[in-house]
C-alpha positions in Angstrom: 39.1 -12.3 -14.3 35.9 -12.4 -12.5 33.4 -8.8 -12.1 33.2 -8.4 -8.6 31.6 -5.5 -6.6 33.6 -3.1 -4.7 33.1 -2.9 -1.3 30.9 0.0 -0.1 31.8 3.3 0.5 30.7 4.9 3.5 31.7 8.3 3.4 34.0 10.1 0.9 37.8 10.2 1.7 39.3 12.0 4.5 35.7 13.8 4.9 36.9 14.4 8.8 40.8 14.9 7.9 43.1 17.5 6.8 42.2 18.7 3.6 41.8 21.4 0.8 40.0 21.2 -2.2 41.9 21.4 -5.0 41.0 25.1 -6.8 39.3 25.2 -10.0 42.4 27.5 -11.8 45.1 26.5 -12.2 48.0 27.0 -10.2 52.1 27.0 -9.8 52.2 26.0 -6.3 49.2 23.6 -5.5 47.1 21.3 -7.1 44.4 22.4 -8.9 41.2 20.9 -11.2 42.9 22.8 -14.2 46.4 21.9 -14.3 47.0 19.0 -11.7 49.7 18.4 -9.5 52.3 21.7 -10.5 55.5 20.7 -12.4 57.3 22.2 -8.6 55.7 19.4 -6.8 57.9 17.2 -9.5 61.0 19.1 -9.1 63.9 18.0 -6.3 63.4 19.8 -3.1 67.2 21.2 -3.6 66.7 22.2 -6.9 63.7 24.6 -5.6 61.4 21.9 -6.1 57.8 21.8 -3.6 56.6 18.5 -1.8 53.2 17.5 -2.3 51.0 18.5 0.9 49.2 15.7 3.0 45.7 17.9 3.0 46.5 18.9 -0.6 46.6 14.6 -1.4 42.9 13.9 0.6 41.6 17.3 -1.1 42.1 15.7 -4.5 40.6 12.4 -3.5 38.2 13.5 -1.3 36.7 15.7 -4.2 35.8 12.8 -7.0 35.1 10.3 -4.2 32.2 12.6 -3.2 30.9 12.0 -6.4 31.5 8.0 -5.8 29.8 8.3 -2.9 26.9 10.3 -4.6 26.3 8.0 -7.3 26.5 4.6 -5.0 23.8 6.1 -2.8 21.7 6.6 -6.3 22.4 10.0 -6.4 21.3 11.9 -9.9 22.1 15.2 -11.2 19.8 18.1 -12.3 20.5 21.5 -14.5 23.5 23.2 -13.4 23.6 26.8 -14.0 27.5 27.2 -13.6 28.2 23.8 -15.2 26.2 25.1 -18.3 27.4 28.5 -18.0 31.2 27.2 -18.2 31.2 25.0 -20.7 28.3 26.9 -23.2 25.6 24.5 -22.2 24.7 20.5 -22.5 25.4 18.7 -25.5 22.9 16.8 -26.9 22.0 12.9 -25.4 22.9 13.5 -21.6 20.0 12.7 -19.3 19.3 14.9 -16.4 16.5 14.3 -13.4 14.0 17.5 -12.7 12.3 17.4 -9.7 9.6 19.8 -10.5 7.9 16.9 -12.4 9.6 13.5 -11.2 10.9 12.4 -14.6 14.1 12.8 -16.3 15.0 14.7 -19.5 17.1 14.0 -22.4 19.0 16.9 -24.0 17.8 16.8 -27.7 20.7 19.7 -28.8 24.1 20.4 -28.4 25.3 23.5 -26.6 21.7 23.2 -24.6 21.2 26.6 -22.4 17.4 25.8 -21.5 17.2 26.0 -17.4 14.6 24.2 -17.0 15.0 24.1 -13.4 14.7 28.1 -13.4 12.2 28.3 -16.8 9.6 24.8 -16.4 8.6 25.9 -19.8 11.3 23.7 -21.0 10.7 20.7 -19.7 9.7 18.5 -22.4 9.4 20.9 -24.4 10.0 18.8 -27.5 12.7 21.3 -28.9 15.7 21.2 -26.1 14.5 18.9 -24.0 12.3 15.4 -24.6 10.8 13.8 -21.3 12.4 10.2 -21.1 9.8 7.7 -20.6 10.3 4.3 -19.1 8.5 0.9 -18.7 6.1 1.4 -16.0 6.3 -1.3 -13.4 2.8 -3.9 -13.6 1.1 -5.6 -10.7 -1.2 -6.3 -7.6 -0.6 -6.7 -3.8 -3.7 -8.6 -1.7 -3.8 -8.6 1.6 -6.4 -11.0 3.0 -4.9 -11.8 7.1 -6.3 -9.7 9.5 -3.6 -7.2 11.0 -0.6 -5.1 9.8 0.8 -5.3 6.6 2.9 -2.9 4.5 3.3 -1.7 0.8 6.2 -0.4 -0.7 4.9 1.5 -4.1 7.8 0.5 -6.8 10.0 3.2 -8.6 8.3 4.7 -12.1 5.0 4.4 -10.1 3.0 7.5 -8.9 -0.2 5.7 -9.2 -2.5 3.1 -7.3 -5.6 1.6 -7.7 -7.1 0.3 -4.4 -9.8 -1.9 -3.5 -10.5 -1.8 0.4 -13.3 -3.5 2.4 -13.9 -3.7 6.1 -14.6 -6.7 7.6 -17.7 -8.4 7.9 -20.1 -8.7 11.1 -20.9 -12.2 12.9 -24.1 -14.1 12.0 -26.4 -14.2 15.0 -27.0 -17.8 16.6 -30.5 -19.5 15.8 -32.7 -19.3 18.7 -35.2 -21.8 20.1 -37.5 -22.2 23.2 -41.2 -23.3 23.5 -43.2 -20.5 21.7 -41.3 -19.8 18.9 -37.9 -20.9 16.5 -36.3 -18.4 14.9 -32.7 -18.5 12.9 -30.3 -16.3 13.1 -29.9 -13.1 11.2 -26.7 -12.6 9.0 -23.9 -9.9 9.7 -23.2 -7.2 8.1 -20.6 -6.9 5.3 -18.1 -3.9 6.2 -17.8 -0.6 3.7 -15.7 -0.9 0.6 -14.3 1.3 -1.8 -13.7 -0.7 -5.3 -10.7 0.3 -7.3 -10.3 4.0 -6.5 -7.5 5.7 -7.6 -4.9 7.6 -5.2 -1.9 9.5 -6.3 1.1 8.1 -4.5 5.1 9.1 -4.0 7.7 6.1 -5.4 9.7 4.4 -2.4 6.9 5.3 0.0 5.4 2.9 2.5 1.8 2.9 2.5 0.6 1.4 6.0 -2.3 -1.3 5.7 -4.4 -2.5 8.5 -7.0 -5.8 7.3 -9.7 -5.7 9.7 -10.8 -8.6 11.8 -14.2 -10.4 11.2 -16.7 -10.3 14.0 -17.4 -13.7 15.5 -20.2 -15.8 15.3 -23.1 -15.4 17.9 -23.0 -18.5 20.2 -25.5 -19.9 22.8 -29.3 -19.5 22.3 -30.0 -16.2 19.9 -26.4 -14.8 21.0 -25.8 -11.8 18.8 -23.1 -11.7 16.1 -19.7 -9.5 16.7 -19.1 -6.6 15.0 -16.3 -6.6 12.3 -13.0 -4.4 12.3 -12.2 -1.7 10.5 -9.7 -1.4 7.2 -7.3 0.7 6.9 -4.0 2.3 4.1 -2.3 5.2 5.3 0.4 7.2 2.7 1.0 10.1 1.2 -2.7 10.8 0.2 -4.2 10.4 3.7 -5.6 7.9 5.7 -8.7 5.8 4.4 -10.8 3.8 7.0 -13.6 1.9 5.8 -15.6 0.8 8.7 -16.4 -3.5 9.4 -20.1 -4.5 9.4 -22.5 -4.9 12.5 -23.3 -8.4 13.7 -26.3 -9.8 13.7 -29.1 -9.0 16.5 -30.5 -11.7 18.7 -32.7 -14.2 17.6 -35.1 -13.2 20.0 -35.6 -9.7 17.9 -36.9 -11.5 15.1 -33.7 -12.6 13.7 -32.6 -9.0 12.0 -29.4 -8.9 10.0 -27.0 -6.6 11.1 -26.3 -3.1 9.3 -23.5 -2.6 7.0 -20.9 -0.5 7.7 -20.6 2.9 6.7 -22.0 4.2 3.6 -21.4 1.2 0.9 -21.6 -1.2 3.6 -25.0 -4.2 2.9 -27.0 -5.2 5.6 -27.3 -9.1 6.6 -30.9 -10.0 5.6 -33.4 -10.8 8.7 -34.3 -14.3 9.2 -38.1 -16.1 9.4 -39.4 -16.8 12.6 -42.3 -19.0 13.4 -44.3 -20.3 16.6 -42.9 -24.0 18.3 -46.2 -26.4 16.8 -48.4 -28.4 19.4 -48.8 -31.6 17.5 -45.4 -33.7 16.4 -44.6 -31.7 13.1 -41.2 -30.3 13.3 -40.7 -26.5 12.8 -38.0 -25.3 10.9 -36.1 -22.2 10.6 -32.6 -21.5 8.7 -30.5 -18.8 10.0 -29.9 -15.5 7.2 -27.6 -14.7 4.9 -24.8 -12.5 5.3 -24.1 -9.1 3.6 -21.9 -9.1 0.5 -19.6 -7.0 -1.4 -17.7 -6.8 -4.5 -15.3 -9.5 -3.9 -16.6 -11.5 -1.9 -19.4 -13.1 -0.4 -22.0 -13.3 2.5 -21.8 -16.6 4.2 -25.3 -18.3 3.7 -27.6 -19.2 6.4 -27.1 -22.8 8.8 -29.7 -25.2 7.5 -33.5 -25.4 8.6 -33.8 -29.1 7.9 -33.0 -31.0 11.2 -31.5 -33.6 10.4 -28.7 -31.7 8.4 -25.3 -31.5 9.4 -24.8 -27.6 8.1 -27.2 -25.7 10.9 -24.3 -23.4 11.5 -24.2 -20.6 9.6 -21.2 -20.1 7.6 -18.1 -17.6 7.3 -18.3 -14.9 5.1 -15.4 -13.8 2.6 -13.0 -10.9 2.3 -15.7 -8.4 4.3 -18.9 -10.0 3.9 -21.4 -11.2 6.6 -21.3 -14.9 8.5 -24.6 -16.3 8.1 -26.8 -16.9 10.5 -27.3 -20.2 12.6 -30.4 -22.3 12.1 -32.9 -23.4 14.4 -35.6 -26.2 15.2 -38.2 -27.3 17.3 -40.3 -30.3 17.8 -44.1 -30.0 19.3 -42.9 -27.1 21.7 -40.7 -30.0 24.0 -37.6 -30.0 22.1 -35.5 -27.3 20.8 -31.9 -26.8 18.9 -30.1 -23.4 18.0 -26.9 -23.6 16.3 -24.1 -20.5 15.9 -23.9 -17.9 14.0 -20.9 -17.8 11.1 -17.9 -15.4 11.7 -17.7 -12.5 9.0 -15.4 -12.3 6.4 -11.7 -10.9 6.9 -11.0 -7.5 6.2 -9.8 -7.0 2.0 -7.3 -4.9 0.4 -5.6 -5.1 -3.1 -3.5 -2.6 -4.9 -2.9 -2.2 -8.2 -0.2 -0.6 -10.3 0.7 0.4 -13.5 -3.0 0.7 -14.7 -4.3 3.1 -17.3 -7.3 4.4 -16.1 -9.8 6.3 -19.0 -13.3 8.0 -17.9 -14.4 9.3 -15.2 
């Protein structure tokens, strides 16, 4: 015969009937937890014999399907005074849950009295209660497209370790005209926290927004965009770390744009130098963008004109775009090229990590 699952309970029998819970004592005219159904309810009705009630029948059911129910839903059970009381306490090896501490604890005597529920200084205590202690769930979520995401943090864990980074600022577009060629400053990368620790609740959601890169500056000297800002929201609060600043306009000097907040790094500036009056060609490559800890600024579009990479390139998870290059030839003939967008917002958690130090 095949193991198959029963079907789902939804509520525990005759929860909105008739019904009376069958009494702890016992009894000679109902049913009871002690005794059962009386020996009247078995006798002939003309030989002074009781029927069995309707709300007597769904009080016995509906009593020990409510702990079907309980246990299907994932239900546990703690100390019980009364339980312990009646019966001269726990007997060694049964496993109950205490909330005061999230973990569960295994009896480690017979006739156990210890409340731990009403005395903590018996939870795992090592005499009549040991903490049980399992497996702690492993791994690491990344979240690298812009938007809204979510993380649910797995049972056993009450620990993360988070790396978050806000996304990088646009590179600034090369500029040209007929006194002077100047590339384009990088963006910004965005603030970052690298794997910081936050206490979390099992089951909960934690709430993740990945910020958006700021684009590349177009046109001639067109500043970069600004990137968006990061975001996980749980138990432990809400952590924003804020996206990079694009690069400025070539036409103020090229200047990378600031990082965001406090761990953000700036873009670095680009070089600038006057359109010659002869035939030389003058050349300036746009800058590179900020970085940070896991990823990169995107380097600067090419100075050499008769490369194919004057646009400045994309930075990764938070860092800068590059700047776009620029040339000119004898003060007649000028090119600018775009800036690169920054990086995409960054967030990875990590679970079931030891962390030692400080």
């Amino acid at each position: 015969m095949a193991i198959v699952k029963p079907s789902t309970i939804l509520e525990p029998f005759a929860i909105n009937g008739d019904l009376v819970i069958p009494p702890a004592t016992s009894s000679a005219t109902v049913a009871n937890q002690d005794t059962g159904f009386p020996l009247l309810q078995s006798t002939p009705i003309g030989a002074g014999g009781l029927p069995v009630q309707r709300d007597q029948m769904n009080g016995v059911i509906n009593l020990y399907s409510q702990f079907c129910f309980w246990q299907q839903c994932g239900g546990v059970y703690t100390f019980d005074a009364a339980i312990s009381a009646q019966y001269g306490g726990y007997p060694a090896g049964i496993v109950l849950y205490c909330a005061l501490n999230n973990s569960f604890q295994l009896s480690k005597i017979n006739n156990n009295t210890a409340n731990f529920v009403a005395t903590p200084s018996y939870i795992n205590d090592g005499i009549h209660w040991q903490q049980v202690t399992y497996p702690t769930p492993t791994g690491q979520a990344t979240y690298i497209t812009s938007g809204a995401h979510t993380f649910t943090v797995p049972i056993g864990v009450g620990f993360i370790v988070a790396t978050i980074i806000g996304a990088g600022g646009g590179g600034a577009a090369g500029h040209g005209s007929t006194t002077e060629i100047i590339g384009g400053g990088g963006g910004g990368s965005g603030d970052f926290v690298y794997k910081k620790g936050y206490a979390v609740t099992a089951g909960e959601t934690i709430n993740i927004t990945v910020g958006v890169g700021g684009n590349g500056g177009t046109g001639n000297g067109g500043a970069g965009g600004n990137g968006g800002g990061t975001t996980i929201a749980g138990t432990f609060g809400t952590v924003t770390l804020s996206g990079g600043n694009g690069g400025n306009p070539s036409g103020l000097l090229g200047v990378g744009g600031i990082g965001g907040g406090s761990n953000g790094i700036a873009g670095n500036s680009a070089s600038t130098a006057p359109v010659p009056t002869n035939a030389d060609t003058v050349l300036s490559a746009g800058a590179m963008g900020g970085g940070v800890p896991v990823g990169c600024g995107g380097s600067g579009g090419a100075a050499n004109s008769s490369s194919p990479y004057h646009t400045g390139r994309q930075g990764l998870y938070g860092g800068g775009g590059g700047g776009g290059g620029a040339f000119g030839n004898s003060g007649a003939t000028s090119f600018y090229y775009a800036g690169g967008n920054g990086g995409t917002g960054f967030v990875s958690i990590e679970f079931g990590i030891i962390m030692s130090g400080t």
